[in-house]
C-alpha positions in Angstrom: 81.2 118.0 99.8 83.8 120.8 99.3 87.0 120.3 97.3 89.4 120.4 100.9 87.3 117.9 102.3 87.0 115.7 98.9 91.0 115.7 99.3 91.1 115.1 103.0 88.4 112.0 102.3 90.9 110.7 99.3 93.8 111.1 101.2 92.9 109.2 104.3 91.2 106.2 102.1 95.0 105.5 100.6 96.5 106.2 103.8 94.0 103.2 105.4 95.2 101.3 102.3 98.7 101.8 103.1 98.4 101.1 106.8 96.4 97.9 106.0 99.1 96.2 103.4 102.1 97.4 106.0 100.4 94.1 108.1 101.6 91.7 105.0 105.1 93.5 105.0 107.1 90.6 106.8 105.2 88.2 104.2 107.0 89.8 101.4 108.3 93.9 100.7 106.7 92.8 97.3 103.2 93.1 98.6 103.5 96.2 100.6 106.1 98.3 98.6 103.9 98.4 95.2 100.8 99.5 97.2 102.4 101.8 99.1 103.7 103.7 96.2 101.0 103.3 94.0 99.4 105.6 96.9 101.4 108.0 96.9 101.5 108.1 93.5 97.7 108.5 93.6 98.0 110.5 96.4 99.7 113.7 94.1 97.3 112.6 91.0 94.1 113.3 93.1 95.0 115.4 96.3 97.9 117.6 95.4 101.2 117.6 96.4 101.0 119.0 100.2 98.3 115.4 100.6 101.4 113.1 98.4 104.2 114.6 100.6 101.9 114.1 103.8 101.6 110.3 102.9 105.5 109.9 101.8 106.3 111.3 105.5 103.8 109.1 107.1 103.9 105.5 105.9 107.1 105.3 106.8 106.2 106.1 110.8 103.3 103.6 110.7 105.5 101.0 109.0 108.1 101.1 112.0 105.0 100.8 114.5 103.5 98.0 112.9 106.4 96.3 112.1 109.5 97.1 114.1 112.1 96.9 111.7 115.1 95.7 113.9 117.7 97.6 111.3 115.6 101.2 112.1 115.9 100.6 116.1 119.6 99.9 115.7 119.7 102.9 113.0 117.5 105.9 113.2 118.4 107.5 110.6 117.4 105.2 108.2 113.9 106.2 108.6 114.1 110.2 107.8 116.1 108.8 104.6 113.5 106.5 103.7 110.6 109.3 104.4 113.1 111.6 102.0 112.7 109.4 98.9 109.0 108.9 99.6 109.5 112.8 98.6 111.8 112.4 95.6 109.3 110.1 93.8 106.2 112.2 95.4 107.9 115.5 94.0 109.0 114.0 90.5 105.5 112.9 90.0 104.0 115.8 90.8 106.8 118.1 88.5 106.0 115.8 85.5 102.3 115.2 86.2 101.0 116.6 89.3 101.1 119.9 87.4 98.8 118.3 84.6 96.9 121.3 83.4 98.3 122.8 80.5 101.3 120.5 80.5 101.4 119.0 76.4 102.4 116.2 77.4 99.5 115.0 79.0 97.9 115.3 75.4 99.7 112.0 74.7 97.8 108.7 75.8 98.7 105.3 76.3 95.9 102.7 75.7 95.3 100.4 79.1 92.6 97.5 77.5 90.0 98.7 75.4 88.1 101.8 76.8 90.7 103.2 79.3 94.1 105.3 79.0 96.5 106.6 81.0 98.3 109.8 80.2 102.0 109.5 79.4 103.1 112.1 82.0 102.0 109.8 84.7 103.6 107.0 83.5 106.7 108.8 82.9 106.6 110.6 86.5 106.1 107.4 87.7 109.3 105.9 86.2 111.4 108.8 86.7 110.1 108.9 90.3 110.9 104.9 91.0 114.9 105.3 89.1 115.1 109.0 91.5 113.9 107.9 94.6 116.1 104.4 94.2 119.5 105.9 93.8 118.9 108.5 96.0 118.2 105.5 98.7 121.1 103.6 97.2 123.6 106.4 97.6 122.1 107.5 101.3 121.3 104.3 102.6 122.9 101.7 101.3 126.0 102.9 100.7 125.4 105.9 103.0 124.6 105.5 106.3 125.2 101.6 106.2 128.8 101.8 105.2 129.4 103.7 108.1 127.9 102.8 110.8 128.5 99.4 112.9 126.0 97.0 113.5 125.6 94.5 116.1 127.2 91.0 115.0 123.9 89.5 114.5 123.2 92.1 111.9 126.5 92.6 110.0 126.0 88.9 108.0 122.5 90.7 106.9 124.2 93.4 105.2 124.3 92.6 101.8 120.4 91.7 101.8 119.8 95.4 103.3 122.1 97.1 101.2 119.6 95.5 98.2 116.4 96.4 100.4 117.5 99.7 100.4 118.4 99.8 96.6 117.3 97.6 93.8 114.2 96.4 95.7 113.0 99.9 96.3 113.6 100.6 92.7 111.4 97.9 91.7 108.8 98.3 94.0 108.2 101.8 93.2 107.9 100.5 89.4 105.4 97.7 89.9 103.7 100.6 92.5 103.5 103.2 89.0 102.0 100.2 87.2 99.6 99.8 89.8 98.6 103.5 89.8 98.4 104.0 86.1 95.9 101.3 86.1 94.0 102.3 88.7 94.3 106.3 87.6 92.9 105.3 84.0 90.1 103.6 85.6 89.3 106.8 88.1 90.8 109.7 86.8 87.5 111.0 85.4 85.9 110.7 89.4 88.8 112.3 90.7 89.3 115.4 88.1 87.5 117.7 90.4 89.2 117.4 93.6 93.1 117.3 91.9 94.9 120.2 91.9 93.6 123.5 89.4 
């Protein structure tokens, strides 16, 4: 199996594990926000950055098909915003780690249980990623686009829980998400070495 179609394979196995946690969204964002990150977190670690970006502009499509959010038939635009910080932390992850080779500060290790470590770039792209891509949803969304626009009466006593949806929640999701992928990138990086970006 060729490199292209080692990252194609990779890249469709955490989209399928996107798609399949965006079912438990109305359970709890705090089920499918972390996985969905942590993908596309992975996503740049073992398929490049064209395969991350892909991911950050798709999840947000399958999450309106599977489950409607009400607040992105009302407003459109929300969802082009949300698809834009899916970028932010994509692209800050790959400008701190993504670009691994060479980089020092992937020399620097921290120790995840006895055996296993994850470099410190990741965890740092990660955690720049989740502060970036929650302001920059913060300042567009929440006090963006939802301070202008009007929504239906049923809505507007729902706006203080979607001005934090689209702020502190996405911020913490996208950290507990980093978490998740350092974990799971200290336990595979070594499988995936050959198919991330040269």
């Amino acid at each position: 199996m060729n490199t292209r179609t080692k990252k194609i394979t990779a890249a469709a196995a955490l989209l399928a594990i996107c798609i399949i946690s965006q079912f438990f969204k109305n359970f709890s964002v705090y089920i499918t926000g972390p996985i969905i990150n942590a993908c596309l977190i992975l996503a740049v670690l073992t398929c490049g950055l064209f395969w991350g970006a892909a991911l950050a502009i798709i999840t947000p499509v399958t999450a309106f098909l599977i489950t409607g959010a009400p607040i992105m038939k009302v407003v459109p635009a929300i969802m082009p915003l949300v698809m834009a910080g899916n970028l932010v932390l994509v692209i800050v992850v790959w400008l701190i780690a993504g670009r691994k080779k060479g980089n020092s500060a992937s020399r620097f290790n921290v120790k995840i249980g006895e055996k296993r470590t994850v470099t410190l770039d990741v965890l740092l792209g990660g955690i720049i990623g989740s502060v970036a891509k929650g302001a920059f949803m913060a300042l567009t969304i929440s006090y963006g686009v939802l301070s202008v626009v009007t929504l239906p009466e049923a809505m507007q006593a729902k706006l203080p829980i979607l001005r934090t949806t689209y702020s502190v929640t996405q911020l913490f999701t996208a950290l507990i998400g980093t978490a998740y992928a350092c974990v799971i990138w200290a336990a595979l990086k070594k499988a995936f070495t050959d198919i991330s970006d040269k």
